[in-house]
C-alpha positions in Angstrom: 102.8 252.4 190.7 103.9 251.0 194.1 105.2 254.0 195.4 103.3 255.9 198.3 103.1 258.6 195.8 100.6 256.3 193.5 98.4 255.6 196.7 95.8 257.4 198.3 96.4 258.5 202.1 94.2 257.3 204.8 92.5 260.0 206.1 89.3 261.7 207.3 86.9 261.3 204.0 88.1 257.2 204.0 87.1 256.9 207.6 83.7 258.4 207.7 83.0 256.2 204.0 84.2 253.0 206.6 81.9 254.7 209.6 78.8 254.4 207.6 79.6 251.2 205.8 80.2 249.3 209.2 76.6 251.0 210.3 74.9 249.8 207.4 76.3 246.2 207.8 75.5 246.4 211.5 72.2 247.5 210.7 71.3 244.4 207.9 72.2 242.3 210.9 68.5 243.5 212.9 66.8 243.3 209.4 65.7 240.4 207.5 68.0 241.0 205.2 71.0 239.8 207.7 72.3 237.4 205.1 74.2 239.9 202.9 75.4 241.7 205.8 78.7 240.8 204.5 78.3 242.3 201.9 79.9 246.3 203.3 82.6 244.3 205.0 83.8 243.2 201.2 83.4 246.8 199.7 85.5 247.8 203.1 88.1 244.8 202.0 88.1 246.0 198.4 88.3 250.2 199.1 91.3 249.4 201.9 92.8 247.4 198.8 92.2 249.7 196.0 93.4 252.7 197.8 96.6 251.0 198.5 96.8 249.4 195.0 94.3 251.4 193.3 96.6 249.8 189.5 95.3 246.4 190.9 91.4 247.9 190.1 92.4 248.1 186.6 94.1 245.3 185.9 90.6 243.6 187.6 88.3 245.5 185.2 90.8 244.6 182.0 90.5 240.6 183.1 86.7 241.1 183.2 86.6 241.9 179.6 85.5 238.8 178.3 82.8 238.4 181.0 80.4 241.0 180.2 77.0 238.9 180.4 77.8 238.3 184.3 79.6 241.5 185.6 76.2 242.9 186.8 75.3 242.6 190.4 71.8 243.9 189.8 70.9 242.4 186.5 71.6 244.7 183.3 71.7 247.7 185.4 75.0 249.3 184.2 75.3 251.4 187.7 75.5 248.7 189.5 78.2 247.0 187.3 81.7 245.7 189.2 83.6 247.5 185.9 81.5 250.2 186.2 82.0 250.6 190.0 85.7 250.2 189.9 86.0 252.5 186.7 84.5 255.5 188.9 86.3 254.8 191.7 89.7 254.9 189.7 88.7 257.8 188.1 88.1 259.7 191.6 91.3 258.4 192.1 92.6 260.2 188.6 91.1 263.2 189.3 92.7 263.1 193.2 96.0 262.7 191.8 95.6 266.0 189.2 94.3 267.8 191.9 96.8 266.8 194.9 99.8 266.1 192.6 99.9 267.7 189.7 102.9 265.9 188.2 99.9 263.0 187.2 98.9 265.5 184.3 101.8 265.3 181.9 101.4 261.8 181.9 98.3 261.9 180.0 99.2 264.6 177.6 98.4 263.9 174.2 97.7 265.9 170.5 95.1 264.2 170.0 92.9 265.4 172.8 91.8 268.7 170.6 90.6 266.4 167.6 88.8 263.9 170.3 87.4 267.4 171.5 86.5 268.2 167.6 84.4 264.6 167.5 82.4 265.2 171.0 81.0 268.1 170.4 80.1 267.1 166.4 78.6 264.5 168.3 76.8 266.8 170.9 75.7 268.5 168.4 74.3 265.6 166.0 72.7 264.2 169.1 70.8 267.0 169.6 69.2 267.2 166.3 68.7 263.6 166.2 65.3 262.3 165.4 66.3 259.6 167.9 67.8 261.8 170.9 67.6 259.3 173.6 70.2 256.5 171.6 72.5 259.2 169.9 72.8 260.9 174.2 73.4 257.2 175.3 76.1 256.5 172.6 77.8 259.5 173.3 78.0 258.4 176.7 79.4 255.1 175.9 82.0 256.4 173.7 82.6 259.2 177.1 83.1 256.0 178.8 85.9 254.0 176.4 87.6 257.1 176.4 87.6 257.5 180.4 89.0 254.0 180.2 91.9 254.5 177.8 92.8 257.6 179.8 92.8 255.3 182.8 95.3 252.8 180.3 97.3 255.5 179.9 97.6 256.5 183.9 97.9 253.0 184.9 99.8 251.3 182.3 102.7 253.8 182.4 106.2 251.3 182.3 107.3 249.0 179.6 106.9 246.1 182.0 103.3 246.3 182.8 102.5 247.5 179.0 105.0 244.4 177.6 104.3 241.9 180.0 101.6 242.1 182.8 98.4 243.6 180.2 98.8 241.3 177.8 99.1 238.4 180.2 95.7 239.6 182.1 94.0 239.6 178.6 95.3 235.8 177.3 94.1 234.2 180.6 90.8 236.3 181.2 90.3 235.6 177.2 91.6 231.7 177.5 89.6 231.0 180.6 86.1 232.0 178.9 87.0 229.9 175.8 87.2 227.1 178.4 84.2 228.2 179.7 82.4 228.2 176.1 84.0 224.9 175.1 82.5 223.4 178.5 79.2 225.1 178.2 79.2 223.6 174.4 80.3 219.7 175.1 78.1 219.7 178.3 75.5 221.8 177.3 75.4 224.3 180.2 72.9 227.0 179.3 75.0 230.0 181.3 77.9 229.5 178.6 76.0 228.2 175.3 73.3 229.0 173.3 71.2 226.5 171.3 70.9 227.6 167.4 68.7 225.6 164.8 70.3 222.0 165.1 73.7 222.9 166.9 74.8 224.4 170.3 76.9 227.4 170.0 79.6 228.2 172.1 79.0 232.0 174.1 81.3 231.2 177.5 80.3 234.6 179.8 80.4 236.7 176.0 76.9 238.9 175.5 76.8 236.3 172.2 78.8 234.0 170.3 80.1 236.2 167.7 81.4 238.8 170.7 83.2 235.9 172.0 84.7 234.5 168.8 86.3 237.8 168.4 87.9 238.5 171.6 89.1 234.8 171.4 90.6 235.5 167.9 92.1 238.9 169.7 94.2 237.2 171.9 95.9 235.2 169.4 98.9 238.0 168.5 99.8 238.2 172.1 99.9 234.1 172.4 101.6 233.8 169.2 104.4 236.2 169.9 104.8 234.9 173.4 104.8 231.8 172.3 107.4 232.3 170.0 109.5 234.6 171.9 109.5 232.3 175.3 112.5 230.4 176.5 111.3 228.3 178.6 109.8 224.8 178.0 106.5 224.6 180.8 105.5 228.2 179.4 105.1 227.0 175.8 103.5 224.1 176.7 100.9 226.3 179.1 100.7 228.6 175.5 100.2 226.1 173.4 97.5 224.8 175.2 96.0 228.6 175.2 96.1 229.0 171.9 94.5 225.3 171.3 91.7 226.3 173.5 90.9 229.8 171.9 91.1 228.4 168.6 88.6 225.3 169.6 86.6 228.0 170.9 86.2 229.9 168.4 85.3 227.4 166.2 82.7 226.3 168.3 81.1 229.6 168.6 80.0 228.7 164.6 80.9 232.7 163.7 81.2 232.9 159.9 82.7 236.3 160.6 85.1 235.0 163.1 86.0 232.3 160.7 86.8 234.5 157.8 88.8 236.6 159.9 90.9 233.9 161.2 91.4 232.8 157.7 93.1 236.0 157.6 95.0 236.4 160.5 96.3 232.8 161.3 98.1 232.5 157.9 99.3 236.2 158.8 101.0 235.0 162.4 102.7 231.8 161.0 104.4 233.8 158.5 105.5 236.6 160.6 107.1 234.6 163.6 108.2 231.3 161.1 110.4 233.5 159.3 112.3 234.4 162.9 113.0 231.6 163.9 116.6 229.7 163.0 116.7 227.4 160.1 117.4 224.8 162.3 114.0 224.9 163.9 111.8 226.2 160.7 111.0 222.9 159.2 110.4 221.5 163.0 108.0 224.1 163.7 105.7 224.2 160.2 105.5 220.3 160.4 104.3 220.8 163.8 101.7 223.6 162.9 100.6 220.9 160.2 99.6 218.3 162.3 98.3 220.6 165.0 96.0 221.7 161.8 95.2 218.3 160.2 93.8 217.5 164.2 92.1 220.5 164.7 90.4 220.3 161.1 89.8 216.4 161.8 87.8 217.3 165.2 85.3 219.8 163.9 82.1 218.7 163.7 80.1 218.7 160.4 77.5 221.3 161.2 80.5 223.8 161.5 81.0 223.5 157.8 77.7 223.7 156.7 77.1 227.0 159.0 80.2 228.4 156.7 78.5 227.0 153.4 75.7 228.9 154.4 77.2 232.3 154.3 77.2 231.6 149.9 73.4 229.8 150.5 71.5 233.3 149.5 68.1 231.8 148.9 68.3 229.7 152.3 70.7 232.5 154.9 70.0 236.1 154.1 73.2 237.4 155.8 74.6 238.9 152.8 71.6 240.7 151.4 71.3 242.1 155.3 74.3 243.3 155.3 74.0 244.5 151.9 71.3 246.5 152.9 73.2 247.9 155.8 75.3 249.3 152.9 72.8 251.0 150.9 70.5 252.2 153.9 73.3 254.1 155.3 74.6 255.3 152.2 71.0 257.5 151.2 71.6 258.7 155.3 74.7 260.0 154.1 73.6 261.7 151.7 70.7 263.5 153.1 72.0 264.3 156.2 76.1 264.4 154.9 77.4 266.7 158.1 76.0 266.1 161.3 74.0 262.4 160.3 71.1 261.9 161.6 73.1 261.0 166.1 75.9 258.5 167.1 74.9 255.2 167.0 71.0 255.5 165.9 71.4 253.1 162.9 69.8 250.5 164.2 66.8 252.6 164.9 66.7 254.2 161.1 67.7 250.6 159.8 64.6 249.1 162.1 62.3 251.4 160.0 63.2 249.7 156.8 62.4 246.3 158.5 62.6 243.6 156.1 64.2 245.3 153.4 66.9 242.9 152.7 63.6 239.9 152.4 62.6 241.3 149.3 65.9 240.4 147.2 64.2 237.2 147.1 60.6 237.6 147.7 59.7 240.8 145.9 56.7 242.5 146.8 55.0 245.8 146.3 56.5 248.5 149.0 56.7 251.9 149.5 58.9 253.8 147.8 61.3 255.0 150.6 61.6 251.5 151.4 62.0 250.1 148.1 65.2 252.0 147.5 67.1 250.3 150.2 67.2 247.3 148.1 70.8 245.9 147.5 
């Protein structure tokens, strides 16, 4: 990715884009507005960068992941969104490279591009007759967008090195350093990194909400684990032990039933698959070790975390179950009246929205209208 073949030359289209960027700053500095006069000189920084490392741009938007609440630079406005920004610029950059050098296409060939094909126009097609045309065309575009990025994985993550070593190293610290920031907005009750709930503060660190957090914290225990187990040297299993302390500490914190019950399923999952590699020598060392590190961690959480779980079983008092339930049984008479084309991508919420309150009823029965009445779990 180094090579002068990966980079984009320096010629007449970058200079007029640095032209009318310097005139723009120079011009902010007659205007009221001469405070963020800086700001072209940082896009001209950042564009001289990226077209010289245009792989560093994606390693940038992979380590911003886990910050989605504060990636904007104009609010929730999507457009004006640093992934967003640096995800169109790499994919001029993509499209550059097909057109210029042409080599860049057979690194993206795939058999799966026909069936992906298949799903977009279904999609297309669903969306447009969707009784809810506006979120079934934004979904669409959404899922456009994920697939743009894995295309862009593809490009950019194309040795073993990068794919073995330097991605999943981007993901434990972006994903380690929010936990931090949750466990800190939690303990110190910093409002940009917790959210109050009922009688408890839930951790959120720069997550859109706690349970988003909880599971890109419980993501990034594979790659710690097998590091961890895999690593020779002393200081680096110290650094990920203390990464996997802090993710797990976050993740309780965050108070996610959901999150709990899958790391019910996955932590039991990881001891077994890297204890049984290890030499004799060091088995017993290592489970007495994991033990204690449990007995601590259990020791430390506080009781409202327990009675959150309790609550999941609480039906009369937490209607989680029966909403989800619902969910179940809503979707399942869409199915069935609309079985090929549905009713658009990602327009549940809207149908589910127009049986408000269905999943109430399990416990406080009332007379409602038929349509509704058969969405009852």
């Amino acid at each position: 990715m180094r090579n002068s073949r990966e980079t984009l030359p320096f010629g007449f289209f970058e200079g007029v884009l640095l032209l009318l960027l310097s005139s723009v700053s120079l011009f902010l500095l007659t205007t009221e507005y001469y405070i963020f006069a800086f700001v072209p000189v940082i896009f001209i920084l950042a564009f001289l960068f990226l077209i010289r490392s245009p792989h560093a741009g994606y390693y940038v938007i992979v380590f911003l992941i886990p910050f989605a609440a504060y990636r904007g630079l104009a609010g929730d406005s999507k457009l004006f969104n640093i992934s967003w920004i640096l995800g169109f610029f790499l994919l001029g950059f993509l499209l550059y490279r097909f057109v210029i050098a042409r080599d860049s296409v057979g690194k993206i060939n795939s058999n799966l591009w026909p069936f992906i094909a298949i799903y977009f126009v279904i999609s297309l097609i669903s969306a447009l007759m969707s009784p809810y045309p506006q979120t079934a065309f934004a979904n669409i575009g959404l899922a456009l967008a994920g697939y743009v990025f894995i295309v862009l994985g593809i490009f950019f993550i194309s040795s073993r090195e990068v794919y073995a070593k330097t991605f999943p190293a981007i993901l434990m610290t972006s994903i380690t350093i929010n936990s931090f920031l949750g466990i800190a907005g939690t303990i110190f009750g910093i409002d940009m990194f917790a959210v109050k709930h009922e009688t408890f503060i839930r951790s959120m660190g720069a997550a859109v909400d706690p349970n988003n957090f909880s599971l890109m914290a419980i993501f990034s225990l594979p790659f710690i684990a097998h590091y961890l187990f895999t690593c020779r040297e002393r200081n680096k299993r110290i650094l990920l032990i203390l990464m996997l302390l802090i993710n797990l500490l976050g993740i309780v914190l965050t108070y996610s039933r959901g999150g709990a019950l899958i790391l019910i399923i996955i932590f039991p999952v990881l001891i077994a698959v890297h204890l049984f590699s290890l030499k004799p020598k060091l088995f017993g060392f290592v489970l007495s070790l994991i033990g204690f590190i449990a007995v601590i961690i259990i020791s430390l959480i506080p009781e409202a975390y327990w009675e959150r779980q309790k609550s999941v079983f609480a039906e009369k008092k937490d209607f989680s179950i029966s909403r989800r339930l619902s969910y179940l049984h809503v979707g399942l008479d869409v199915f069935k009246d609309n079985p090929v084309f549905g009713l658009g991508p990602g327009t549940f919420r809207d149908i589910f929205s127009e049986s408000k309150g269905v999943f109430i009823i399990v416990y406080f029965p009332v007379n409602l209208p038929r349509h509704i009445q058969r969405h009852v779990p």
